[in-house]
C-alpha positions in Angstrom: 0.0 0.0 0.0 2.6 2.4 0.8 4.5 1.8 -2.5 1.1 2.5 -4.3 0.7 6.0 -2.0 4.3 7.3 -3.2 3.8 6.3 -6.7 0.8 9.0 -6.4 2.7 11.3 -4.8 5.7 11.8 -7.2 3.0 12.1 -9.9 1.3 15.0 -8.4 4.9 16.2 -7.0 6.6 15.7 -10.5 3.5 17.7 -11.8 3.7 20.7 -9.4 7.3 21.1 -10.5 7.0 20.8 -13.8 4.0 23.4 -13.4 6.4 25.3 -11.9 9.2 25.1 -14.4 6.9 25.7 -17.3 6.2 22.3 -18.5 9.9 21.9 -18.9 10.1 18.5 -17.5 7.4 17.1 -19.6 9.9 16.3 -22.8 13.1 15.5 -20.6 11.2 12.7 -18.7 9.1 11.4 -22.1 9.8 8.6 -23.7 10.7 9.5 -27.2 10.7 6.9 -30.0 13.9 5.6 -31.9 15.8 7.9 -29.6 19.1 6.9 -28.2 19.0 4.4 -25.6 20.2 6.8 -22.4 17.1 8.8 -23.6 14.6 5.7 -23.6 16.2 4.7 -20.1 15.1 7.7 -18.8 11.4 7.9 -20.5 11.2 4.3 -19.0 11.8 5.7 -15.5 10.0 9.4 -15.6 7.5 9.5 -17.9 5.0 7.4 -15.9 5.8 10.2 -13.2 5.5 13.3 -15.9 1.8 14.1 -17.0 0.8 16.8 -19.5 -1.5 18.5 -17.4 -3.5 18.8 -14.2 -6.4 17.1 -16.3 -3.9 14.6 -17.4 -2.7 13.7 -14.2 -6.7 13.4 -12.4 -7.3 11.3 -15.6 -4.4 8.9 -15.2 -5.2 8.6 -11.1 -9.2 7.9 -11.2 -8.4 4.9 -13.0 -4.9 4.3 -11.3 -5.9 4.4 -7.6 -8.8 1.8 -7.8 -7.0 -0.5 -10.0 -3.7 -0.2 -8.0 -6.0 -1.0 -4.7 -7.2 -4.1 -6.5 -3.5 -5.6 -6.8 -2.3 -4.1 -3.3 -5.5 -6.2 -2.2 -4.5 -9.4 -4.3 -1.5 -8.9 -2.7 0.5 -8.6 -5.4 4.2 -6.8 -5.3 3.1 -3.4 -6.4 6.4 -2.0 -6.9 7.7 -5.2 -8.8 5.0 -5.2 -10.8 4.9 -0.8 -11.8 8.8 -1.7 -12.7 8.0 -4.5 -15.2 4.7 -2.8 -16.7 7.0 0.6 -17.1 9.6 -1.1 -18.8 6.9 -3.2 -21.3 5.3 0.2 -21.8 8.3 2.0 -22.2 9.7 0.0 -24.4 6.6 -0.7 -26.8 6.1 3.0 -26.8 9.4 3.5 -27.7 9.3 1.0 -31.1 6.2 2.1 -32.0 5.7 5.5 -31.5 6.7 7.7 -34.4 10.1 9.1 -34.3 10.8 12.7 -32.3 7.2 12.4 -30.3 6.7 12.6 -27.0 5.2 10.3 -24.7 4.2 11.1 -20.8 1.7 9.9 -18.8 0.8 6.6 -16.2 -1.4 5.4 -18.9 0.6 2.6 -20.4 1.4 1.5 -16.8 -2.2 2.0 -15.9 -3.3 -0.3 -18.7 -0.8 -3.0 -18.3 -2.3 -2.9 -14.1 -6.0 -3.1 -15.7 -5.1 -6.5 -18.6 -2.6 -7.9 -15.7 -5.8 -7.9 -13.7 -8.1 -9.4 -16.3 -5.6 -12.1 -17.8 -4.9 -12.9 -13.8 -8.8 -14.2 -13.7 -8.7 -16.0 -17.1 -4.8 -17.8 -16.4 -4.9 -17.9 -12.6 -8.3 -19.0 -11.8 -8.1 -18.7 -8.4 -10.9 -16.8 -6.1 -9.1 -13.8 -5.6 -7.7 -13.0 -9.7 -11.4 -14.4 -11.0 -13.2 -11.5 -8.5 -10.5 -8.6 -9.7 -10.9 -9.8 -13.0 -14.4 -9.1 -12.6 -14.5 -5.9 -11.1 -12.0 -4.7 -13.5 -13.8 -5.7 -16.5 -17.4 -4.2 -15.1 -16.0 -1.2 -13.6 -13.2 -0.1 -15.8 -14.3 -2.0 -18.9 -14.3 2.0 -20.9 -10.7 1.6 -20.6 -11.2 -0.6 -23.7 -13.3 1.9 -25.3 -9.8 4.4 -24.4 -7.5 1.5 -25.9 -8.7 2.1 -29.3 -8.6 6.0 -29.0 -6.2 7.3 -31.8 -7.1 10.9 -31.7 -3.8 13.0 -31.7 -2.0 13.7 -28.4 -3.3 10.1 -26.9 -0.2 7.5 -27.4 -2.6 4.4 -28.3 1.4 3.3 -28.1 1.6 3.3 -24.5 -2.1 2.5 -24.1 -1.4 -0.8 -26.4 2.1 -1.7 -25.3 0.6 -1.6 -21.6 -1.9 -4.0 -22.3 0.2 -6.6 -24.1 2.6 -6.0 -20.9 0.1 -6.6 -18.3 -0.6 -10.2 -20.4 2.8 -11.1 -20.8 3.5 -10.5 -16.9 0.4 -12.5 -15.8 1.5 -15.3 -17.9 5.3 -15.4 -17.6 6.1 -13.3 -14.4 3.1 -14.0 -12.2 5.9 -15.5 -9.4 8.0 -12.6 -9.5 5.0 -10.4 -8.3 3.7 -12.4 -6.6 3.8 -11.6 -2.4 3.7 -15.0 -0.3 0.5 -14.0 0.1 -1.2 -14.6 -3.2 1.3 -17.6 -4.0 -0.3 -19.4 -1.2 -3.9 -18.9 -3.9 -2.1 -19.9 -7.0 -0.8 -22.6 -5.6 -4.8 -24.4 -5.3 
């Protein structure tokens, strides 16, 4: 829980500075397609942290907090899990977006938390993944209706390369963010 608070913090802290500097730290944390690999490093890390916009930023955290207090309560590794979808988002973004553009946001993190909670119910099948499965899908299923938004300024990039992270984790990494907690439920 408390790594799921901080994550929230930064945001809003990373957004009052930038704010303050004039939106100057919105391009220096963004991840910036076929840019040099220091560059993408540093998009991986910051631009999960960097939003836009106040709008932006209350955008990216009504969907973030529920869906964030779904995996604290599954009891999944929060922080294990943010570094794995950043770098799958990051790095999707990064192939696919075109060249020179700027991405910022939590989005592709924020959809790689909501399909890491849906593939959870359909690969798990335990209690606990088939219930946040459920949830997710009733209560943030307009997050799909988002996926497919390509108007300009949106990176359907990160939005897409999010989603196809969240999969790949609850497939292939489900042990490595998994707490002792919820390995005791995957183990049924």
């Amino acid at each position: 829980m408390v790594a799921m608070i901080l994550c929230a913090i930064l945001m809003i802290a990373v957004e009052i500075v930038d704010q303050s500097m004039g939106g100057l730290l919105d391009y220096h944390l963004a991840i910036i397609p076929q840019s040099d690999i220091q560059q993408l490093i540093v998009g991986i890390i910051g631009a999960p942290f960097s939003h836009g916009d106040t709008n932006h930023l209350a955008g990216n955290l009504v969907a973030y907090f529920p869906l964030s207090f779904l995996l604290v309560l599954k009891g999944e590794d929060f922080l294990r899990l943010w570094l794995l979808l950043s770098l799958f988002a990051g790095i999707g973004t990064w192939w696919l977006g075109y060249p020179g553009s700027a991405h910022i946001g939590a989005s592709g993190v924020i959809f790689g938390q909501w399909s890491y909670l849906l593939a959870g119910g359909i690969f798990h099948r335990d209690l606990n993944s088939i219930l946040s499965a459920g949830l997710c899908g009733v209560w943030l299923g307009k997050m799909f209706v988002s996926l497919i938004n390509v108007s300009p300024g949106i990176s359907w990039e990160g939005h897409a390369s999010g989603v196809v992270g969240g999969i790949v984790v609850a497939i292939f990494f489900k042990e490595f963010v998994c707490s002792e907690k919820s390995k005791v439920s995957y183990s049924r």
